[in-house]
PDB file as gemmi writes it, atoms N, CA and C in Angstrom:
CRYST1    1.000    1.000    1.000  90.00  90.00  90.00 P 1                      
ATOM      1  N   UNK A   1      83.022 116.528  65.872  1.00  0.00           N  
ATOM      2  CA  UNK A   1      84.361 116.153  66.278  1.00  0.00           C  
ATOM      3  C   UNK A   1      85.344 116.499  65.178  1.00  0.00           C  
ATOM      4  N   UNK A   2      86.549 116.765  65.600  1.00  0.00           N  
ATOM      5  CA  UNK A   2      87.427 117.640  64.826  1.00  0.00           C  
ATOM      6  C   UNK A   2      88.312 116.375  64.021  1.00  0.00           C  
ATOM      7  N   UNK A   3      87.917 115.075  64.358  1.00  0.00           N  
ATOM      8  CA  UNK A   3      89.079 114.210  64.027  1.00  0.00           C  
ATOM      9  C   UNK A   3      90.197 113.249  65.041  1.00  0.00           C  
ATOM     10  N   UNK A   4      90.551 114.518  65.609  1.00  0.00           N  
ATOM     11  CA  UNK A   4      91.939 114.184  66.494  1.00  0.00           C  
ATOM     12  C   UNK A   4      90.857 113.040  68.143  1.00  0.00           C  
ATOM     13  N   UNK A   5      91.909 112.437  67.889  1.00  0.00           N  
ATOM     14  CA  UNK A   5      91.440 111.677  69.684  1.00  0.00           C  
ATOM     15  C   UNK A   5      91.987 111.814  70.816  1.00  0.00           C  
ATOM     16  N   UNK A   6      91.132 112.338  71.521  1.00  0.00           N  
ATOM     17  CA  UNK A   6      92.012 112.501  72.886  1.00  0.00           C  
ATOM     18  C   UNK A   6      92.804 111.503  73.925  1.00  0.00           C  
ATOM     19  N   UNK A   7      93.991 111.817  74.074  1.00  0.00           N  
ATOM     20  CA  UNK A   7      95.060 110.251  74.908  1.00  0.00           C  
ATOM     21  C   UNK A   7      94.929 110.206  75.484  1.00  0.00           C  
ATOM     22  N   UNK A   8      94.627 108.973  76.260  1.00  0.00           N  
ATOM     23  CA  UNK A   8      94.841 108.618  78.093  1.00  0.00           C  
ATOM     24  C   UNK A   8      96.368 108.642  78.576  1.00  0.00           C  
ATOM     25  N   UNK A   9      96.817 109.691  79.013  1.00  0.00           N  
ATOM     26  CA  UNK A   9      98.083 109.925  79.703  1.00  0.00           C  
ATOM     27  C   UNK A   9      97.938 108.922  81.102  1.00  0.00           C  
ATOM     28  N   UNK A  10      99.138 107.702  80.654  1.00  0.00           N  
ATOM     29  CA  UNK A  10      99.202 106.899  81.565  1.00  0.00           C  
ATOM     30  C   UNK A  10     100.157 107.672  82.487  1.00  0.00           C  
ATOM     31  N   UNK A  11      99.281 107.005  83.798  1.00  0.00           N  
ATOM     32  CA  UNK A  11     100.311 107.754  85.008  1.00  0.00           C  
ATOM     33  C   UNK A  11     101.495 106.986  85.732  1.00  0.00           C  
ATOM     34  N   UNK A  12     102.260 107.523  86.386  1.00  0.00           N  
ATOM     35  CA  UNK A  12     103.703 106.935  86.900  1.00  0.00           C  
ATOM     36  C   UNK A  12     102.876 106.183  87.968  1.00  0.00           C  
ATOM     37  N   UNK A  13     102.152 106.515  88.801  1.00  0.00           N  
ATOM     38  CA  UNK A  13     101.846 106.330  90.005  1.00  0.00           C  
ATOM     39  C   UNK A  13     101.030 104.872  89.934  1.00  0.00           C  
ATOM     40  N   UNK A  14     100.618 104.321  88.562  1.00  0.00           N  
ATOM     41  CA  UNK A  14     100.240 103.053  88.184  1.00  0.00           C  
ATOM     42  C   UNK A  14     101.163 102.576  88.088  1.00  0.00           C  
ATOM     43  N   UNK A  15     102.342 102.669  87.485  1.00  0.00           N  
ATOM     44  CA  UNK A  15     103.417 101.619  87.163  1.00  0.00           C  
ATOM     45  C   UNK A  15     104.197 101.388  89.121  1.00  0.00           C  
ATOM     46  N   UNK A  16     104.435 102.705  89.200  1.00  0.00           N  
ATOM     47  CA  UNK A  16     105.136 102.281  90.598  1.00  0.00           C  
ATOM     48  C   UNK A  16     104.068 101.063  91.942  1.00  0.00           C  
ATOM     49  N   UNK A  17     102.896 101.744  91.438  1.00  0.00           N  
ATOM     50  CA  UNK A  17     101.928 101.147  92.562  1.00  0.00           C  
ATOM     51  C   UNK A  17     101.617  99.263  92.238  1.00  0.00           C  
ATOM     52  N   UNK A  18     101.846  99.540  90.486  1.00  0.00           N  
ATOM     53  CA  UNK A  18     101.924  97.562  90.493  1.00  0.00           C  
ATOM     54  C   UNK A  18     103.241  97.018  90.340  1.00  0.00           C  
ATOM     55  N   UNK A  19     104.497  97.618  90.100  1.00  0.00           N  
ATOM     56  CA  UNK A  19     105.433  96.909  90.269  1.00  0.00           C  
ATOM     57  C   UNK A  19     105.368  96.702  92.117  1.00  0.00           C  
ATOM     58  N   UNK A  20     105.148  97.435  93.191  1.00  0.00           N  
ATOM     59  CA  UNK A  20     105.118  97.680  94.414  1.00  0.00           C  
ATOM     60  C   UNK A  20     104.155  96.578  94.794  1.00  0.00           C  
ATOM     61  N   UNK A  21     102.664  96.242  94.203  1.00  0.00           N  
ATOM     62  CA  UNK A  21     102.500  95.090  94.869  1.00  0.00           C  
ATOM     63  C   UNK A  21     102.413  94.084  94.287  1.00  0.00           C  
ATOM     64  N   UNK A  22     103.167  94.276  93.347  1.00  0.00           N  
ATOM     65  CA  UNK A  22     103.980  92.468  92.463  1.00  0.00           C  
ATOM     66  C   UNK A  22     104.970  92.326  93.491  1.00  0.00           C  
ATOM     67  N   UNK A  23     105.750  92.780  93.966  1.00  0.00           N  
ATOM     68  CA  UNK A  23     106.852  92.093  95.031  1.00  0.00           C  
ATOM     69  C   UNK A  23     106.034  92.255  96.225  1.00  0.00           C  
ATOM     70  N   UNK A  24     105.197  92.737  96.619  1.00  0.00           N  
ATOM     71  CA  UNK A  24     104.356  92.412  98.048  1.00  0.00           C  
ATOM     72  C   UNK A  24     103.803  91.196  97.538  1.00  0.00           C  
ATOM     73  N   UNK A  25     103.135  90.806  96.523  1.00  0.00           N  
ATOM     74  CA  UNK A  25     102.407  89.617  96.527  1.00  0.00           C  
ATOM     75  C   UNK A  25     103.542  88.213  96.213  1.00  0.00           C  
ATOM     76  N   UNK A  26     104.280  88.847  95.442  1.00  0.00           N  
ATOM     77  CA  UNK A  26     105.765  87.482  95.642  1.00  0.00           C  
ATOM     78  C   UNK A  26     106.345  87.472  97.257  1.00  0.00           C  
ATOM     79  N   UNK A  27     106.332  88.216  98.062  1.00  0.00           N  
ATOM     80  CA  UNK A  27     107.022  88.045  99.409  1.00  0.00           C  
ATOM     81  C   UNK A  27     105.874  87.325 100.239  1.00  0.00           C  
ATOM     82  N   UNK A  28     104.803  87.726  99.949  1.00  0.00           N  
ATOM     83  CA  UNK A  28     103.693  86.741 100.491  1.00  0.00           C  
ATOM     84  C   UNK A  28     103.205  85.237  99.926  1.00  0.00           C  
ATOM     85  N   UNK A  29     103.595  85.633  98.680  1.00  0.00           N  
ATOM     86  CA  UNK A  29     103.611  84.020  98.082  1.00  0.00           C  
ATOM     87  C   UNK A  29     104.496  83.012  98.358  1.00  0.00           C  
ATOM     88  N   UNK A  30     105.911  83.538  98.552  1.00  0.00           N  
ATOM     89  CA  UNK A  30     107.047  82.781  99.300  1.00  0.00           C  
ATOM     90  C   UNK A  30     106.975  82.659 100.816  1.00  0.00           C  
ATOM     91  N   UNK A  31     106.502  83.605 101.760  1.00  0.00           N  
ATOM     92  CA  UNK A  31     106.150  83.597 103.248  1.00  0.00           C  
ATOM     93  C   UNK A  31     105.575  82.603 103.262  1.00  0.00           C  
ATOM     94  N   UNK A  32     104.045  82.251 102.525  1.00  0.00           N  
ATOM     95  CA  UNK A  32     102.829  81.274 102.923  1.00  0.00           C  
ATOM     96  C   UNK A  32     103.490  79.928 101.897  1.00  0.00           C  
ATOM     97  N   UNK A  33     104.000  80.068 101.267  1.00  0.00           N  
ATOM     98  CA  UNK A  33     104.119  78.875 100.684  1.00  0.00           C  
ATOM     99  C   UNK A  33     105.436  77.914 101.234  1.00  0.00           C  
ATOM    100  N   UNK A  34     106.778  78.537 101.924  1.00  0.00           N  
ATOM    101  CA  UNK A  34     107.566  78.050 103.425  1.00  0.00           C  
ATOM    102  C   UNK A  34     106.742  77.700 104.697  1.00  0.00           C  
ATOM    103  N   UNK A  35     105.428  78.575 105.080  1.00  0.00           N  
ATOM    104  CA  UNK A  35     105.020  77.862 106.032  1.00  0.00           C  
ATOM    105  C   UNK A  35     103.890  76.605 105.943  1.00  0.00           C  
ATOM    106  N   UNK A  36     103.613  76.551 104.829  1.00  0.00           N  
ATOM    107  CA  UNK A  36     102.859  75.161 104.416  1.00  0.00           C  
ATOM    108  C   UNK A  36     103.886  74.146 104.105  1.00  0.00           C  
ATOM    109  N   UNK A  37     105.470  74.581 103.867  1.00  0.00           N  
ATOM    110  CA  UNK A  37     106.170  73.368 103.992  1.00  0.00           C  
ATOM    111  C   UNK A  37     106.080  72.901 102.280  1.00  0.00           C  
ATOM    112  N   UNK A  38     105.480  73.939 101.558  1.00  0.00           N  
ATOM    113  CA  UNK A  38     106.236  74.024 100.062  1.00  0.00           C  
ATOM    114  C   UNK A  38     107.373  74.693  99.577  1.00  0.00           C  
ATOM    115  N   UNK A  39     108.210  74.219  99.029  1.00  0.00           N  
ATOM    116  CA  UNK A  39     109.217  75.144  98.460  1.00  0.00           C  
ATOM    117  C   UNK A  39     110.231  74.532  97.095  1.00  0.00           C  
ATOM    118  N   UNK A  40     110.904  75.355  96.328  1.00  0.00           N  
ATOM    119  CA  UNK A  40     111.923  74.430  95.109  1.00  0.00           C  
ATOM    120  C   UNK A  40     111.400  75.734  93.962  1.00  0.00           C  
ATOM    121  N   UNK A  41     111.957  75.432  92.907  1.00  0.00           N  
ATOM    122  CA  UNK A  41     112.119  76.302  91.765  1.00  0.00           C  
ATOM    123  C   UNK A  41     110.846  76.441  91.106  1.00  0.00           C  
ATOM    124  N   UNK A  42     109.921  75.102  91.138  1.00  0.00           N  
ATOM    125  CA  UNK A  42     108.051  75.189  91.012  1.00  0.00           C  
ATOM    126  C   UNK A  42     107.933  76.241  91.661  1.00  0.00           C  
ATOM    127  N   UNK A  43     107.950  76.313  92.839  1.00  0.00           N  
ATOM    128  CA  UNK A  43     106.959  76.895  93.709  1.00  0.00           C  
ATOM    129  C   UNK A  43     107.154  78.593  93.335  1.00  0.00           C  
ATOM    130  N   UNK A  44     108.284  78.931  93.346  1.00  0.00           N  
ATOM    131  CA  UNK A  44     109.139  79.849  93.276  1.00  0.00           C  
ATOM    132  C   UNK A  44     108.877  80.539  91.707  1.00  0.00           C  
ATOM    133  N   UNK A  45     108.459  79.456  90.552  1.00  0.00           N  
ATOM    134  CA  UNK A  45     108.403  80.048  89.392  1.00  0.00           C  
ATOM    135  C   UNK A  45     106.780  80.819  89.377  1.00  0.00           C  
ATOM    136  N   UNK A  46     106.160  79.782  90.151  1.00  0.00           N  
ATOM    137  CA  UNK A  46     104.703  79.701  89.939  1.00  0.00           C  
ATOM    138  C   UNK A  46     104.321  81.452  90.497  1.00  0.00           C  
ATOM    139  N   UNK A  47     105.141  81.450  91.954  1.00  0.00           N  
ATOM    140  CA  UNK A  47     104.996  82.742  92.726  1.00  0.00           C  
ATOM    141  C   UNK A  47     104.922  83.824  92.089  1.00  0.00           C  
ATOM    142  N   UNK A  48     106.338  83.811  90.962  1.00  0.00           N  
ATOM    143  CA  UNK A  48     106.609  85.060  89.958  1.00  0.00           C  
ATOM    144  C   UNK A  48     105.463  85.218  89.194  1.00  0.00           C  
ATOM    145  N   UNK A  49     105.030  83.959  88.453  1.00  0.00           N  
ATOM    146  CA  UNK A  49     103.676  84.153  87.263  1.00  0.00           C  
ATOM    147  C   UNK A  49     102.485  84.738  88.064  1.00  0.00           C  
ATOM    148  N   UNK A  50     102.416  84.339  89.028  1.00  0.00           N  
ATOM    149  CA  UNK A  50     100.868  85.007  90.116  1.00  0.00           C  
ATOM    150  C   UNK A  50     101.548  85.903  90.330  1.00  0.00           C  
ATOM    151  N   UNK A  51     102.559  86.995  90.524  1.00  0.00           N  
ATOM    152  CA  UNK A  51     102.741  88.345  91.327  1.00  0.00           C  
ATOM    153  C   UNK A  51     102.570  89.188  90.215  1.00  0.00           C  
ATOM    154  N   UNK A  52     103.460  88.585  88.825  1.00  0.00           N  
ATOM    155  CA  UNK A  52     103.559  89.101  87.531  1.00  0.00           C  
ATOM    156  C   UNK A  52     101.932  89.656  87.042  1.00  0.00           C  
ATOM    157  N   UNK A  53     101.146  88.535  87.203  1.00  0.00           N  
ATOM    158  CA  UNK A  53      99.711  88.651  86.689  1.00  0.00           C  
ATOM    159  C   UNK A  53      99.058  89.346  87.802  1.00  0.00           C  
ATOM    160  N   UNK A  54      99.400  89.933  89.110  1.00  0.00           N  
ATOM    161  CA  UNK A  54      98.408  90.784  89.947  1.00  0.00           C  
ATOM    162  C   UNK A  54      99.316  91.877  89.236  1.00  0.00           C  
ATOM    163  N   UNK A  55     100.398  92.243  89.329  1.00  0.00           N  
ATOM    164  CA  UNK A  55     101.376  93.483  89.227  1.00  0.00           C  
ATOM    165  C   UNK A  55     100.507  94.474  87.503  1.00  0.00           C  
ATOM    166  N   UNK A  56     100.324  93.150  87.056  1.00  0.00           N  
ATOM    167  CA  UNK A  56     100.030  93.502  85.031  1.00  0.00           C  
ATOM    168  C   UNK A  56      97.876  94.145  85.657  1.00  0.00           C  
ATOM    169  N   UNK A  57      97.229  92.781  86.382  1.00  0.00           N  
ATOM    170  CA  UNK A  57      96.404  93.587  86.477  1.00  0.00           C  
ATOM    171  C   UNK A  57      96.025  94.857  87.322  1.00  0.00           C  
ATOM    172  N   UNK A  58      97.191  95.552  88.241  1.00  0.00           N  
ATOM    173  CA  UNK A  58      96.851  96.798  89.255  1.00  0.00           C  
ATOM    174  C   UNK A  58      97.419  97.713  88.276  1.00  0.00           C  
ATOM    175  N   UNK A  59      98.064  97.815  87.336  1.00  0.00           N  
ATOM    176  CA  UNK A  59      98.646  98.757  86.327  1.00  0.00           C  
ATOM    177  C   UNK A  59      97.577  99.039  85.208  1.00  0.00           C  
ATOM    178  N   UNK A  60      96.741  98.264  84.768  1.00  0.00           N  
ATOM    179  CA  UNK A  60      95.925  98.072  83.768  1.00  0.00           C  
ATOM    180  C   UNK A  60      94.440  98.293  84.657  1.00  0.00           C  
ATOM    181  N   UNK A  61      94.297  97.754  85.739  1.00  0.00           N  
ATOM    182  CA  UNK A  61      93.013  98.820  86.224  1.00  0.00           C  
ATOM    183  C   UNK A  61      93.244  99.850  86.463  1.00  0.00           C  
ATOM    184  N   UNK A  62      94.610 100.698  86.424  1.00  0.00           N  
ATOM    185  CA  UNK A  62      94.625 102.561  87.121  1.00  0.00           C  
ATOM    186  C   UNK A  62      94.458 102.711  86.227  1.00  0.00           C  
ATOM    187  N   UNK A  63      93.928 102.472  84.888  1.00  0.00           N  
ATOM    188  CA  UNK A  63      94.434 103.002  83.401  1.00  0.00           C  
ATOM    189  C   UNK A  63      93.348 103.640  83.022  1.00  0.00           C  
TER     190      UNK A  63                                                      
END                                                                             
């Protein structure tokens, strides 16, 4: 080996594909959580941290 390391060229098509189902999984987290008759700034914060944490892991498995 010469030294140098070869880069993993992260792709666009990861970032677009988990920001894309971080707001599918927040529109479903707010859908199901109005029809169970939960709702308020909890529910709503909690939604973001679970869409945030699927969105972080579909970007980090294309990798």
């Amino acid at each position: 080996m010469s030294g140098s390391r070869a880069r993993i060229k992260t792709g666009k098509a990861s970032l677009i594909g988990g920001v894309a189902v971080g707001i599918a999984s927040l529109v479903l987290w707010v859908a199901v959580s109005r029809e169970l008759g939960f709702s308020g700034a909890a529910v709503l914060g909690l939604g973001v941290l679970v869409s945030a944490g699927v969105a972080t892991w579909i970007r980090a498995a294309d990798l």
